[in-house]
gemmi code that builds the backbone of each chain (N, CA, C; Angstrom):
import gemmi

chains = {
    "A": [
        ("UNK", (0.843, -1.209, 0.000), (0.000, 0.000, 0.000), (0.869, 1.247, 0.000)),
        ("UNK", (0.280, 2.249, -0.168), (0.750, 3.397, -0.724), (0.513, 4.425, 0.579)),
        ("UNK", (1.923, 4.481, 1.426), (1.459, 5.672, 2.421), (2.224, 6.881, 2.416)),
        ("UNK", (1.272, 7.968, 2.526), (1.950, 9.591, 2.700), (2.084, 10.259, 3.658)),
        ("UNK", (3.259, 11.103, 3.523), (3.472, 11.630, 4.918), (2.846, 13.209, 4.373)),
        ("UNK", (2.090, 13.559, 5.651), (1.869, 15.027, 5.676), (3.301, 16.080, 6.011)),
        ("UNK", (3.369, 16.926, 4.751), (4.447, 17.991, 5.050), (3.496, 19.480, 5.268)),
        ("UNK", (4.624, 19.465, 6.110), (3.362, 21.198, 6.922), (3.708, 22.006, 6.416)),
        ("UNK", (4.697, 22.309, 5.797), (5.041, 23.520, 4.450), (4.016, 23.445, 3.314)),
        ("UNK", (4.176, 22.477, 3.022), (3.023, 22.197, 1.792), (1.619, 22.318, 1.781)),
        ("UNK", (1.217, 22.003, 3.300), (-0.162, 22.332, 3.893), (-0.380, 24.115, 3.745)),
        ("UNK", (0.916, 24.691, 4.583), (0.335, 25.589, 5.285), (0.368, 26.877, 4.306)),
        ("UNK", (0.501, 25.673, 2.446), (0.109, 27.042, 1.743), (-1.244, 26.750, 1.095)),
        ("UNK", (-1.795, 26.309, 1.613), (-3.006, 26.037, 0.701), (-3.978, 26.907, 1.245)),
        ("UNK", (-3.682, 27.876, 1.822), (-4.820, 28.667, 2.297), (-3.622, 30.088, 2.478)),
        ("UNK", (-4.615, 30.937, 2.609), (-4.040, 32.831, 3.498), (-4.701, 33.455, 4.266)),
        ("UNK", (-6.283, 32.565, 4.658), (-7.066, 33.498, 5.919), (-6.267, 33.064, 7.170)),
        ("UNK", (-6.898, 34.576, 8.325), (-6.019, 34.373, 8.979), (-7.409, 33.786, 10.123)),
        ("UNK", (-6.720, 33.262, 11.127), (-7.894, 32.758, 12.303), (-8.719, 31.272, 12.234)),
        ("UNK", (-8.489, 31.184, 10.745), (-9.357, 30.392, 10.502), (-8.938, 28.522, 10.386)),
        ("UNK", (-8.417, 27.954, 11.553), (-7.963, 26.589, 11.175), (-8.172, 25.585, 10.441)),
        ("UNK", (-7.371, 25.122, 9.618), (-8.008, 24.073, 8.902), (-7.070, 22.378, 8.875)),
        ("UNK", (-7.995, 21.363, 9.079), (-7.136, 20.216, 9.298), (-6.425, 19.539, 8.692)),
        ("UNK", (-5.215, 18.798, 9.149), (-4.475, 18.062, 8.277), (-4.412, 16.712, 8.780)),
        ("UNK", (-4.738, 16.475, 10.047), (-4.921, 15.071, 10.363), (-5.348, 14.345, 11.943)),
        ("UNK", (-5.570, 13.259, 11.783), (-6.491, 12.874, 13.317), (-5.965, 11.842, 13.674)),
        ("UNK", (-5.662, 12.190, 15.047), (-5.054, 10.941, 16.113), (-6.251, 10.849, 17.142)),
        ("UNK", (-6.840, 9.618, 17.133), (-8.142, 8.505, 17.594), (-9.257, 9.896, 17.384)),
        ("UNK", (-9.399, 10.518, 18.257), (-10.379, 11.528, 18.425), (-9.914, 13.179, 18.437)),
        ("UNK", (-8.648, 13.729, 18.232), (-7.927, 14.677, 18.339), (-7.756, 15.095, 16.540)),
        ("UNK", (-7.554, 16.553, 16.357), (-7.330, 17.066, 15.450), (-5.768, 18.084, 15.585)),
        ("UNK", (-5.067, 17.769, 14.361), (-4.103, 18.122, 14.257), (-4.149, 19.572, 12.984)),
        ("UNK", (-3.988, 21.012, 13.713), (-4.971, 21.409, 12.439), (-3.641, 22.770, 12.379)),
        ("UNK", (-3.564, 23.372, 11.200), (-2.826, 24.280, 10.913), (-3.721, 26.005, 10.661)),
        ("UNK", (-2.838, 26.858, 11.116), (-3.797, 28.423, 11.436), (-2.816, 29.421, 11.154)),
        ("UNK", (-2.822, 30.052, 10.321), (-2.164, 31.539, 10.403), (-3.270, 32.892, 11.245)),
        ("UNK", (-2.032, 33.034, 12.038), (-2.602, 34.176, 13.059), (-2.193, 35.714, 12.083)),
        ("UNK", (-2.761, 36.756, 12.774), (-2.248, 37.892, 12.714), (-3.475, 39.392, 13.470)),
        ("UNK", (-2.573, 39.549, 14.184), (-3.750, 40.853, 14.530), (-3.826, 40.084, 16.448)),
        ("UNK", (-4.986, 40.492, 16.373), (-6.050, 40.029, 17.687), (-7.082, 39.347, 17.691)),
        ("UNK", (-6.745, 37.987, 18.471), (-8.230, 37.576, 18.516), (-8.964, 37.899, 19.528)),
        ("UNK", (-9.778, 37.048, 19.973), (-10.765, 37.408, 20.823), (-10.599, 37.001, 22.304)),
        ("UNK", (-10.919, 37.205, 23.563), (-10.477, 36.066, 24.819), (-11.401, 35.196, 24.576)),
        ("UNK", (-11.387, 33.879, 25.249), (-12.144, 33.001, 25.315), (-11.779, 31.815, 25.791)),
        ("UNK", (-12.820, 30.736, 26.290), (-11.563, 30.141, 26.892), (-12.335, 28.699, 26.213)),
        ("UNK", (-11.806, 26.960, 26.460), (-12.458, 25.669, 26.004), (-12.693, 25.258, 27.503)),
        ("UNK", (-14.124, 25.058, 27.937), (-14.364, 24.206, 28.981), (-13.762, 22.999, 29.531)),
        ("UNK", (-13.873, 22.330, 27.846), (-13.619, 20.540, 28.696), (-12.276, 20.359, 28.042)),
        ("UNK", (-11.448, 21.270, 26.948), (-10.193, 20.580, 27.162), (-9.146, 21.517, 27.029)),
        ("UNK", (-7.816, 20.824, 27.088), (-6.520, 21.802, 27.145), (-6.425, 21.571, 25.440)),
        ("UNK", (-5.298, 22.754, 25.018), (-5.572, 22.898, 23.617), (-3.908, 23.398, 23.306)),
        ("UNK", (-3.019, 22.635, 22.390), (-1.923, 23.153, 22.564), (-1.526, 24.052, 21.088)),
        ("UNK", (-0.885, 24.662, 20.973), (-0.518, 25.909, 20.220), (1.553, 25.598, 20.045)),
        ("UNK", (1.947, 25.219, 18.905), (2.881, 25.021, 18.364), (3.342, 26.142, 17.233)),
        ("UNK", (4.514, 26.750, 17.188), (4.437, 27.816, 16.382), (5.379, 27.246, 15.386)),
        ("UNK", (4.933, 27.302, 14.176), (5.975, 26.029, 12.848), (6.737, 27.690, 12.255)),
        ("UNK", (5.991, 28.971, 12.105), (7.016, 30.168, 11.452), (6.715, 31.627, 12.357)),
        ("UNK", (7.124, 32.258, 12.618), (7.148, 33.496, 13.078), (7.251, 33.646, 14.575)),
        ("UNK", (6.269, 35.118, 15.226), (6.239, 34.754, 16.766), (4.624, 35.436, 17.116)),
        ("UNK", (4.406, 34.407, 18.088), (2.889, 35.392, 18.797), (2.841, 35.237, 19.890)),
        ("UNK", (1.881, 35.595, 20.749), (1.738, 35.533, 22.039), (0.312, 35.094, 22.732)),
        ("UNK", (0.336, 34.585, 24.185), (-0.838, 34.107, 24.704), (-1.051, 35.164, 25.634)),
        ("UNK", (-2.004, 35.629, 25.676), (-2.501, 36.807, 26.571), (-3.261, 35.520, 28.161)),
        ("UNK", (-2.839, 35.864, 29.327), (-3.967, 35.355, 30.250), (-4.350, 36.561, 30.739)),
        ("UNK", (-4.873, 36.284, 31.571), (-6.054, 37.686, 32.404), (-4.916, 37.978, 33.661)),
        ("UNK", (-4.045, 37.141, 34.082), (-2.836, 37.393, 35.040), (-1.531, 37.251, 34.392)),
        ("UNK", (-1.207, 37.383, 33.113), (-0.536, 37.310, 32.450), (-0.223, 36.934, 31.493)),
        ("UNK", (0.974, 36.316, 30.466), (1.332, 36.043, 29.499), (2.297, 34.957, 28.847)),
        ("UNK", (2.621, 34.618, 28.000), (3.422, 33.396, 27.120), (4.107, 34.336, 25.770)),
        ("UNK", (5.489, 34.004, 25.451), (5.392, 34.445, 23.948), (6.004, 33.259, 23.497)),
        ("UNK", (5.361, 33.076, 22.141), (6.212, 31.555, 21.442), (6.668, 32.115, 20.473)),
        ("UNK", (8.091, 31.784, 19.361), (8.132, 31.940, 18.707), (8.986, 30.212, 18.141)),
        ("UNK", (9.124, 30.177, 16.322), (9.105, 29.392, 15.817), (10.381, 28.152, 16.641)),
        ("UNK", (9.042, 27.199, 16.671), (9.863, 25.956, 17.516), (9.708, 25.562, 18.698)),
        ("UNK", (8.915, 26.798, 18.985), (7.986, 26.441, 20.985), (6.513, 25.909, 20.427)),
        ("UNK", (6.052, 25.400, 22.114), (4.786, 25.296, 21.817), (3.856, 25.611, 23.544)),
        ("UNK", (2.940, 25.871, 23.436), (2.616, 25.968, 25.217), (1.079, 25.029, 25.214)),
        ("UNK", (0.962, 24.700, 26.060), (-0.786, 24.054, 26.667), (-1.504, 24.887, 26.686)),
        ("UNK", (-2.740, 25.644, 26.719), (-3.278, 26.305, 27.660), (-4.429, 25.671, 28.267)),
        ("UNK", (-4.187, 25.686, 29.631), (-5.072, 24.568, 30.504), (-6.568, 24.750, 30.078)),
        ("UNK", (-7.476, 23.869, 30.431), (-8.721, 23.901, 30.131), (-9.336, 24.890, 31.089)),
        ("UNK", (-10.101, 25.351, 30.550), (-10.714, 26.595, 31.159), (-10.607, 27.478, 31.184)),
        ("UNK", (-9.258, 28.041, 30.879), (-8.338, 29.382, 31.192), (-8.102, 30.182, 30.344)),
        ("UNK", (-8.894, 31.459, 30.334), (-9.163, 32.298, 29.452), (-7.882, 32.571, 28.799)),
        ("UNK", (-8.154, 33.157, 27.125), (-6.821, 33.628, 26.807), (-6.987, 34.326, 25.276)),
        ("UNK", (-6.093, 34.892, 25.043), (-6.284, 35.740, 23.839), (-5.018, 35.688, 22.944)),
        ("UNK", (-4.889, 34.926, 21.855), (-3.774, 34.651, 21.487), (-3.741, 35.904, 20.365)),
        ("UNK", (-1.899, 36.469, 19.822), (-2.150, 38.104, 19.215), (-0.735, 37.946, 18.491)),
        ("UNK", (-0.544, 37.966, 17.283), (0.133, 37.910, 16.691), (0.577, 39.645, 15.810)),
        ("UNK", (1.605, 40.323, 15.941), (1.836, 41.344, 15.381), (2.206, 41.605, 13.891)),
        ("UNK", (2.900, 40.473, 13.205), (2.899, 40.041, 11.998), (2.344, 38.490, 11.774)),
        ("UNK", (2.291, 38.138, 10.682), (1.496, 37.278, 10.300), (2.505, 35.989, 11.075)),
        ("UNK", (1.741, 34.787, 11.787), (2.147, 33.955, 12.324), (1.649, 32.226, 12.012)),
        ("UNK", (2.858, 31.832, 11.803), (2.412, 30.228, 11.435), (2.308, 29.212, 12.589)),
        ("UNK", (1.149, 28.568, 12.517), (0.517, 27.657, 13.992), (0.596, 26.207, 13.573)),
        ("UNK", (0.734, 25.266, 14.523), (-0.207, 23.861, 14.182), (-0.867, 24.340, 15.767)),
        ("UNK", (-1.987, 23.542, 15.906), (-2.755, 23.717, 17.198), (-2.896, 21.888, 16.986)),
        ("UNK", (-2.971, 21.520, 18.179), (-3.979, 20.384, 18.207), (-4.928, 19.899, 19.778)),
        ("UNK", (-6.008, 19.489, 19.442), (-6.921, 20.031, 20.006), (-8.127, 18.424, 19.679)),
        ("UNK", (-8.722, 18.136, 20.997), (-10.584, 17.215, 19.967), (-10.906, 17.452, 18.744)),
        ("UNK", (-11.033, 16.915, 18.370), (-12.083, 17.349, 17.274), (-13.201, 18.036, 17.545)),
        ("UNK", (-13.727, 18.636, 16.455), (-14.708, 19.734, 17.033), (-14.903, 20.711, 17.896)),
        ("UNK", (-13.415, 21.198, 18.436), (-13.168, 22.241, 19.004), (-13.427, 23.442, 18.512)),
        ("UNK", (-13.981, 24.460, 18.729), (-14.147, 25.337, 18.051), (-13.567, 26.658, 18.514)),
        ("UNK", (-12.806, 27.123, 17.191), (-11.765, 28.392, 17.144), (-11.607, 29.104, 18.718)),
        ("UNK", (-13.162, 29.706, 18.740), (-13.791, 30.907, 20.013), (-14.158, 30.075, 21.215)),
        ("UNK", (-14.210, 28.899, 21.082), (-14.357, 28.301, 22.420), (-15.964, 28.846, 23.066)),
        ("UNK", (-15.928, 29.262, 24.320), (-17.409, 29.730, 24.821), (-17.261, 31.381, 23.922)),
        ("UNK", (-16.736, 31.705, 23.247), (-17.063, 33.321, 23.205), (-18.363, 33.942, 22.386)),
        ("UNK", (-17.999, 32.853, 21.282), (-18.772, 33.056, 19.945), (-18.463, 34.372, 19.343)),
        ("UNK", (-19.161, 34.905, 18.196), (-18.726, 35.864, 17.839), (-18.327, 35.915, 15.581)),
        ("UNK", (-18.096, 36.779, 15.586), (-17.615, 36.842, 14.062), (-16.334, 36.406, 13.695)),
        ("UNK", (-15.848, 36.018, 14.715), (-14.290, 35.071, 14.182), (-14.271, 33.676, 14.365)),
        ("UNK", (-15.866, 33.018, 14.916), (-16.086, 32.192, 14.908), (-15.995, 31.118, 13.412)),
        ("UNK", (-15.085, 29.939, 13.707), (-15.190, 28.984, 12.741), (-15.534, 27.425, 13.435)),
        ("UNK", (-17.521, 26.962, 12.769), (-18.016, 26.274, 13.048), (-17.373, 24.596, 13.244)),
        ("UNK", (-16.608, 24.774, 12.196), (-16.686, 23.868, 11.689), (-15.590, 23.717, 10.784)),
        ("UNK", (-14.251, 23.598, 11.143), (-12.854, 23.333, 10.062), (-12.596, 22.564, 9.196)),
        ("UNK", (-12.343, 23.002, 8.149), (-12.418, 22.196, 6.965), (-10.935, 21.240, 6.538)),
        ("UNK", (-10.958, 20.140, 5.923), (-9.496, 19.354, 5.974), (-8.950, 20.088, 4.771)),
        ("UNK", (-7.814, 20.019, 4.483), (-6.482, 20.840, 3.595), (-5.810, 19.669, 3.090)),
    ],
    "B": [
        ("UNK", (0.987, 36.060, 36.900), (1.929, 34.526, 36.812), (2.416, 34.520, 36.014)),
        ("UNK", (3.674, 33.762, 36.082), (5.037, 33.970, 34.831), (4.867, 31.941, 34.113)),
        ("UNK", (4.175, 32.345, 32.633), (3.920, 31.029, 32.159), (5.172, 31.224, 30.945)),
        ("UNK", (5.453, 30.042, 31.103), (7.143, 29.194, 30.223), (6.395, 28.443, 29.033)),
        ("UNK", (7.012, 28.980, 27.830), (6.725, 28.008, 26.698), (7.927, 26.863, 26.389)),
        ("UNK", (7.424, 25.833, 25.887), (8.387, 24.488, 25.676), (8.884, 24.899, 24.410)),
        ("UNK", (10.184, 24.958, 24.224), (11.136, 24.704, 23.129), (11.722, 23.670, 23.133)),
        ("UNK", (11.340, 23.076, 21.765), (11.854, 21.577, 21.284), (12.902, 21.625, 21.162)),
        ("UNK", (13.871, 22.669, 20.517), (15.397, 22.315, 20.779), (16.136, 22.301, 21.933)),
        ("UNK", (15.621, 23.173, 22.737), (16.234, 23.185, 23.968), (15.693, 21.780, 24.573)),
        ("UNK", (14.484, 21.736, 24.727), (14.416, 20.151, 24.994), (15.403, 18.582, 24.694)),
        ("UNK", (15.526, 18.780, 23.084), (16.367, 18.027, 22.462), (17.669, 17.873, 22.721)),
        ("UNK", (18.487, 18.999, 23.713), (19.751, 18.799, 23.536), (19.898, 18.626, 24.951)),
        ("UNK", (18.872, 17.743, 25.899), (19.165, 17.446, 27.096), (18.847, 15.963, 27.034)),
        ("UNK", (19.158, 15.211, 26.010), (19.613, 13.536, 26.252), (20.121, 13.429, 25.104)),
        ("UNK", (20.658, 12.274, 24.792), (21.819, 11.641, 23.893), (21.576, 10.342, 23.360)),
        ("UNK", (20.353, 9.914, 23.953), (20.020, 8.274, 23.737), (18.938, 8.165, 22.841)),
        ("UNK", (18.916, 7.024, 22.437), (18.107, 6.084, 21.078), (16.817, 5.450, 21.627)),
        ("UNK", (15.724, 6.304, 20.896), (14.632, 4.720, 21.342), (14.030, 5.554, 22.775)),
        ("UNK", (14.285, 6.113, 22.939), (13.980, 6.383, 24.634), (13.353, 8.028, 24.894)),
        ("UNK", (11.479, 7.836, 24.952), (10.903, 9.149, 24.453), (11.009, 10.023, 25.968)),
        ("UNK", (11.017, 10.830, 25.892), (11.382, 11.838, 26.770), (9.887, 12.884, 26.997)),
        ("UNK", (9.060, 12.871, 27.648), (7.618, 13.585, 27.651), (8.089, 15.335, 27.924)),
        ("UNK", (7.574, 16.294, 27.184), (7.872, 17.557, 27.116), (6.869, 18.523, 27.429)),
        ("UNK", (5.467, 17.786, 26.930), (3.927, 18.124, 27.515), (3.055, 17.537, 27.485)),
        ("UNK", (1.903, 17.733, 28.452), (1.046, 16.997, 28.399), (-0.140, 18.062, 27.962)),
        ("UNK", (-1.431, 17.408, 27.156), (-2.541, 18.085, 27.060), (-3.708, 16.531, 26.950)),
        ("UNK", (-5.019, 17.069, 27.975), (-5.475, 16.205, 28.709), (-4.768, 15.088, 29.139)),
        ("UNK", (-4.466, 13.785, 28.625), (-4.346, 12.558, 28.652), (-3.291, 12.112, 27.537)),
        ("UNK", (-2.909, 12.879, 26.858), (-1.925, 12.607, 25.984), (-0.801, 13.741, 26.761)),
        ("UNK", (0.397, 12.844, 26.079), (1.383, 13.201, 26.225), (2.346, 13.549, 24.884)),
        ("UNK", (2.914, 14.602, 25.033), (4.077, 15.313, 23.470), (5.391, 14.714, 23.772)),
        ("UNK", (6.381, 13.806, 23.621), (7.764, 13.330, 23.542), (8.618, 13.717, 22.516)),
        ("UNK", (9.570, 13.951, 22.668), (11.186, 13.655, 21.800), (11.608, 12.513, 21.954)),
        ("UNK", (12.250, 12.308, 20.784), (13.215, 10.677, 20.991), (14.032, 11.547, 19.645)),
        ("UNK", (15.122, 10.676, 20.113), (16.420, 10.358, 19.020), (16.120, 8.879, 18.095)),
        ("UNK", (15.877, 9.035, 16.902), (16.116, 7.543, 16.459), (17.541, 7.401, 16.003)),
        ("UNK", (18.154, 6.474, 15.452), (18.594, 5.701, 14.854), (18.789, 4.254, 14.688)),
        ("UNK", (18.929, 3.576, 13.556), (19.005, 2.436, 13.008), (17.672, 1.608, 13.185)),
        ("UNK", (17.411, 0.484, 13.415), (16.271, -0.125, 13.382), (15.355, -0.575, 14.875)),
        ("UNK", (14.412, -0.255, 14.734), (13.748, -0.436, 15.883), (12.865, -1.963, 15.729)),
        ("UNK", (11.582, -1.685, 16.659), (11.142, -3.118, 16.577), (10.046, -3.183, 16.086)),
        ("UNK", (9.710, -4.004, 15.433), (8.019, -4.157, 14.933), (7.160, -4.199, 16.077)),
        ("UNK", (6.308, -3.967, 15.683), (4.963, -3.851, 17.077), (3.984, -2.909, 16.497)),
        ("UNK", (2.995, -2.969, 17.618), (1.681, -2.570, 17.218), (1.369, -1.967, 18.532)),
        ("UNK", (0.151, -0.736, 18.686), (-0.851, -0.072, 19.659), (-2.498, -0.404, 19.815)),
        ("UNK", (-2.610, -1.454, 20.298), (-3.696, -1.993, 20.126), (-4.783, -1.187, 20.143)),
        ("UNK", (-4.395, 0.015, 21.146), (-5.783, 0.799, 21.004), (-5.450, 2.341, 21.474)),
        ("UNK", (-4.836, 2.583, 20.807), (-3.844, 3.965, 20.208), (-3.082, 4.298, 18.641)),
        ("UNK", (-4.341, 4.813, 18.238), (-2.696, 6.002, 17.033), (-1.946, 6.427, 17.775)),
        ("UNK", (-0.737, 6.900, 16.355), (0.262, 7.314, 17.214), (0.986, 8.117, 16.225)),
        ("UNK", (1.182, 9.409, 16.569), (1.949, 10.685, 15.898), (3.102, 10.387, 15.684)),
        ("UNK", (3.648, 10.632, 14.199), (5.128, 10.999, 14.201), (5.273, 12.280, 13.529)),
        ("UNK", (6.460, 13.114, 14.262), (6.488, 14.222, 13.595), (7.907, 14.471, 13.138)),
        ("UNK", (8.687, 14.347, 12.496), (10.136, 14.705, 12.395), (10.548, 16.302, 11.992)),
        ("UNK", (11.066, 16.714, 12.997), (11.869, 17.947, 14.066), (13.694, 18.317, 12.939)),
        ("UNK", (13.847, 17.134, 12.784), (15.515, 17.228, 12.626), (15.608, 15.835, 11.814)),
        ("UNK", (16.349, 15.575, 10.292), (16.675, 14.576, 9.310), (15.609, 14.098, 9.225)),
        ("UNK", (15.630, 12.415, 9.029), (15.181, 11.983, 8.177), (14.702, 10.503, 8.651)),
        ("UNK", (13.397, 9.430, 8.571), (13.613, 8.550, 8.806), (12.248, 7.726, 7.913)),
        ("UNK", (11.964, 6.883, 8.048), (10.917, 5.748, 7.389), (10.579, 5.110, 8.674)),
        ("UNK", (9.030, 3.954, 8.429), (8.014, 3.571, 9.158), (7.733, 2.557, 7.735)),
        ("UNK", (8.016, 1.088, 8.639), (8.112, -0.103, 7.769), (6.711, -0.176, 7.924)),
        ("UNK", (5.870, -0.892, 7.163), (4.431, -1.292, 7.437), (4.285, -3.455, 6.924)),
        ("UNK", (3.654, -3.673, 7.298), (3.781, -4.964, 6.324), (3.216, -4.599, 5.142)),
        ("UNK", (3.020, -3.869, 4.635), (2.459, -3.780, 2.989), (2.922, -2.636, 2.404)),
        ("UNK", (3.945, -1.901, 3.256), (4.787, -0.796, 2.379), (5.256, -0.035, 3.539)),
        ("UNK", (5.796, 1.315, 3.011), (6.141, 2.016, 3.843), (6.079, 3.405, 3.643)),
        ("UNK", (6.376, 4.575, 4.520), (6.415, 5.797, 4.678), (7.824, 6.384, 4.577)),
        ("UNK", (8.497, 7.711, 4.095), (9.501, 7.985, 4.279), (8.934, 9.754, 4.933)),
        ("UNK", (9.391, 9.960, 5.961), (9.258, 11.306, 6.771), (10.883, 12.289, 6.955)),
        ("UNK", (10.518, 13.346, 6.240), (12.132, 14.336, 6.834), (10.820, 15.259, 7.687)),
        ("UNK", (12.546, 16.593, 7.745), (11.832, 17.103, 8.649), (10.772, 18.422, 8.405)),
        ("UNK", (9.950, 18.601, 9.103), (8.680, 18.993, 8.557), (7.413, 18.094, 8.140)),
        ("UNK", (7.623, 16.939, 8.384), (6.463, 15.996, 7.837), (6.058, 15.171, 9.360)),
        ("UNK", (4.678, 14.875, 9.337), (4.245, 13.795, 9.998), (3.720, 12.908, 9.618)),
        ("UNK", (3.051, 11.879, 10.229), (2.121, 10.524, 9.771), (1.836, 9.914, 11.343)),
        ("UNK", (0.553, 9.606, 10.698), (-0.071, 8.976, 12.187), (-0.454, 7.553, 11.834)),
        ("UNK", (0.365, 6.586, 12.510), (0.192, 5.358, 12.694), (-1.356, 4.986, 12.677)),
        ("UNK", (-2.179, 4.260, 12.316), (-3.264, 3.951, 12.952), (-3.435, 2.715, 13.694)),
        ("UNK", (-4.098, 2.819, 14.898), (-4.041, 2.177, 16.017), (-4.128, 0.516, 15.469)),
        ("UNK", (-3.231, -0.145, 16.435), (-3.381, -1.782, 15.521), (-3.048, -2.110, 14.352)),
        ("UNK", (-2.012, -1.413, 13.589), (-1.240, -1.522, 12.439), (0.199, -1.522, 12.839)),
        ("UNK", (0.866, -3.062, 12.498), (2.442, -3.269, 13.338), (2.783, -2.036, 12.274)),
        ("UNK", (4.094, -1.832, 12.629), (5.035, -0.826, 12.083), (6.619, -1.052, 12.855)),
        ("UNK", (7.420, -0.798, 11.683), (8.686, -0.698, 12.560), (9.412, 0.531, 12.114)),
        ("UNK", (9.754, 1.584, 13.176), (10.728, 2.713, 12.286), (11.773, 2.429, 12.519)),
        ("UNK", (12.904, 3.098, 11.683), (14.172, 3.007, 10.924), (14.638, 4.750, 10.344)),
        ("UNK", (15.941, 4.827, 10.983), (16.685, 6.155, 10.420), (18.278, 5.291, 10.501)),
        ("UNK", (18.443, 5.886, 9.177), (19.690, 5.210, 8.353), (20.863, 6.161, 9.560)),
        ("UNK", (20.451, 7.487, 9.775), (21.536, 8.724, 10.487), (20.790, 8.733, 11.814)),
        ("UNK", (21.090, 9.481, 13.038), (20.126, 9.969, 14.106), (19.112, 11.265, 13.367)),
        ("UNK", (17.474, 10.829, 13.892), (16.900, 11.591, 13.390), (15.922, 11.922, 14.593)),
        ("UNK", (15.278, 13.519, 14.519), (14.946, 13.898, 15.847), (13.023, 14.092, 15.721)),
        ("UNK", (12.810, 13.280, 16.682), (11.201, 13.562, 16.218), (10.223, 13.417, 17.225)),
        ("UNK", (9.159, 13.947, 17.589), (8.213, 14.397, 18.202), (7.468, 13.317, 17.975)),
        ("UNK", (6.615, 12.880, 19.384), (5.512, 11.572, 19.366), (4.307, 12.749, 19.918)),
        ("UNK", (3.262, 12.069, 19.614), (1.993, 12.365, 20.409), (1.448, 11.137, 20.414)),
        ("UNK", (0.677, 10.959, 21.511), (-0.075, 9.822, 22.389), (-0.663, 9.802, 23.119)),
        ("UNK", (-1.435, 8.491, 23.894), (-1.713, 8.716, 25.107), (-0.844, 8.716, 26.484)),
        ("UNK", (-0.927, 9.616, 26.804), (-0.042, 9.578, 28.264), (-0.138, 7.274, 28.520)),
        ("UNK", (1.281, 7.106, 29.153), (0.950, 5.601, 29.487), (1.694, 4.688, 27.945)),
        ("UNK", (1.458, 5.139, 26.756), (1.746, 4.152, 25.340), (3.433, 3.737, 25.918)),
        ("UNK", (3.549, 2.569, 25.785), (4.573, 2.099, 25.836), (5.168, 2.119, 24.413)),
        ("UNK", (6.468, 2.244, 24.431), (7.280, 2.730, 22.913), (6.787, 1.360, 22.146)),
        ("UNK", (7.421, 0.076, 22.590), (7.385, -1.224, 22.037), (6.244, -1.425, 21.802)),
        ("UNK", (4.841, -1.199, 22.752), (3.541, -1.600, 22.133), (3.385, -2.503, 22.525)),
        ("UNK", (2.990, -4.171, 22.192), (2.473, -5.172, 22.031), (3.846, -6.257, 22.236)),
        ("UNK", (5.327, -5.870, 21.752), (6.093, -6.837, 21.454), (7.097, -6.500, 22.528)),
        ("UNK", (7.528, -5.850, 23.591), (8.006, -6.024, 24.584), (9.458, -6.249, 24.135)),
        ("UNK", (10.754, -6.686, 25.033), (12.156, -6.761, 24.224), (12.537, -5.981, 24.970)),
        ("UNK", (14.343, -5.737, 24.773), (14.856, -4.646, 25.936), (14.799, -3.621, 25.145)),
        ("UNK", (14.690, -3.063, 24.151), (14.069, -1.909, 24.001), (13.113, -1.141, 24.477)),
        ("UNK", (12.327, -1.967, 25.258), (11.021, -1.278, 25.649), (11.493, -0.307, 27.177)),
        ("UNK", (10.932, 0.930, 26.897), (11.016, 1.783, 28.127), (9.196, 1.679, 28.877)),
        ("UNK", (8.938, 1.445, 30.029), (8.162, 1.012, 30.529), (7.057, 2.935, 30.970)),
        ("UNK", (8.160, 3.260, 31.488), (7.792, 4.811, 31.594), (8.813, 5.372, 31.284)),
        ("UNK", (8.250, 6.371, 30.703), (8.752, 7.938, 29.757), (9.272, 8.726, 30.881)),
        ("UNK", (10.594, 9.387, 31.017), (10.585, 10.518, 32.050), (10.260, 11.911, 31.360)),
        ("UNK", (10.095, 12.754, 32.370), (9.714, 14.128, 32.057), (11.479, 15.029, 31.947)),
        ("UNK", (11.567, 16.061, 30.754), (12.681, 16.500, 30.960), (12.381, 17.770, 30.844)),
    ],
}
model = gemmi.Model(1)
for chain_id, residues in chains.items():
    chain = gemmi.Chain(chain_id)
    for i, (resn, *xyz) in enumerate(residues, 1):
        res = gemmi.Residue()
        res.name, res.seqid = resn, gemmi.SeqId(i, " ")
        for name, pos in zip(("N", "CA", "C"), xyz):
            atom = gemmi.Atom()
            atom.name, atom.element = name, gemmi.Element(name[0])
            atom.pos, atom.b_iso = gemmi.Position(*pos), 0.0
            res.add_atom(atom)
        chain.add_residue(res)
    model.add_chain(chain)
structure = gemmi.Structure()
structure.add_model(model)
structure.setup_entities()
């Protein structure tokens, strides 16, 4: 049989919105999904799980409500479940996140940067 | 509060050994590792776990019984759960696992290769 490896360069040009994650692959019930940041998002936080944030090009940062994180290319941080946060990129920033499936972008916030529903790449 | 992001290289250049995953984070129930490969490892299987590979640094392959994968760096592939596999790097090659917290490296086939628990570095 015929197997391929996912390259994340190659993924992470198939798109240029920013905020908007889209997937490249699934371990049992988890999504492995790629995001270009830039600007500000929104706070918000995921109830039931921790959600980790890997930076593959540039640098951004995790805002908490008592403080802060900065990653740049080659870190990655958790942010615990529950715990509000506002991730803010000043130039355009390259992500993998991985996360459940069906996690969604805004978590409890909702809003217009909301993405329902991520599409595979 | 003063929150620390994980850097994989700095991670990476605090062991020297083969085969032997090193846990760097956890999110829920899974756990993120480094390992060093080189040369041939062992066939085996995750009876009831996928299992992430991500390669960080060179180059390596993932035998399958009906073919195989070749991964450098920038690429992943996710095992699917209950499919033996054996990886193989011709050089030392540096690469990132995701799992469930608990996956034993060997899986199913046991041998002195097998590390029973992962330490934290």
């Amino acid at each position: 049989m015929d197997y391929t490896s996912v390259n994340l360069k190659e993924k992470m040009s198939k798109f240029s919105d920013h905020w908007s994650p889209k997937i490249i692959a699934q371990m049992n019930d988890y999504h492995f999904k790629l995001v270009k940041f830039k600007g500000d998002f929104v706070w918000h936080r995921h109830h039931d799980t921790d959600e980790v944030f890997m930076v593959l090009d540039g640098k951004m940062s995790i805002e908490f409500r008592d403080g802060s994180v900065e990653l740049k290319s080659g870190e990655m941080f958790v942010v615990p479940k529950g715990m509000e946060h506002k991730p803010f990129a000043e130039r355009e920033c390259k992500i993998m996140l991985v996360e459940p499936a069906g996690t969604v972008n805004t978590g409890d916030a909702g809003g217009g940067m909301t993405v329902e529903e991520s599409t595979w790449i």
